[in-house]
C-alpha positions, 0 to 999 in steps of 0.5 A: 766497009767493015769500019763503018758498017760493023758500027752501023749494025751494031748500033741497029742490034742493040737498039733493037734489043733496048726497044724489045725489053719494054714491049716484052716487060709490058706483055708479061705484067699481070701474067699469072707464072702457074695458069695458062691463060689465051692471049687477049688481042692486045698481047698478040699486038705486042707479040707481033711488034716483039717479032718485028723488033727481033727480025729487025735486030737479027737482019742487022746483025747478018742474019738475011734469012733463016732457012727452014729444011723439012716441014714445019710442024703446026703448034697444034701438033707440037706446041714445044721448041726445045734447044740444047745444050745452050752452049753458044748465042745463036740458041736465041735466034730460032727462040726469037724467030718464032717467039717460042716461050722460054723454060728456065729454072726459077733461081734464074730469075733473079739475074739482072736483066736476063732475070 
């Protein structure tokens, strides 16, 4: 099954990753990078269809379920998800699944499509 399924699943992925860049291009156009401004009603209907998206490409990719030990702290009490050293991809999963926002330094944006 891995001849024909790792095609399948792979196709899904990336399709999932090209349909993503669009939606996550719309909901940062006018976004102002030094005010922190509340999400209007039609960004949080497009940050919910980004998480559908993400959920989609991670299930096809073997990723059935994440399992969260402990408890999970409310955003109010700890708005901030940090990951470190970013040494592999799977850094990607847990800043998908929870749509955290991403710290990067500014000559990063540059690079072609991950800019």
């Amino acid at each position: 099954m891995t001849v024909t399924l790792f095609p399948i699943r792979l196709l899904i992925a990336a399709f999932m990753m090209l349909l993503a860049w669009p939606f996550a291009f719309i909901a940062s156009v006018g976004r102002s990078e030094t005010t922190v401004e509340p999400q209007c009603i039609w960004r949080r209907l497009v940050d919910i269809i980004l998480r559908v998206i993400m959920r989609i490409m991670w299930f096809a990719g073997g990723f059935h379920w994440i399992t969260v030990k402990g408890q999970r702290a409310l955003p109010a009490e700890a708005p901030i998800l940090t990951l470190a050293p970013h040494s592999s991809y799977f850094d990607a999963i847990p800043v998908t699944m929870t749509m955290s926002s991403i710290v990067m330094k500014a000559e990063s944006k540059d690079i072609p499509v991950w800019g």
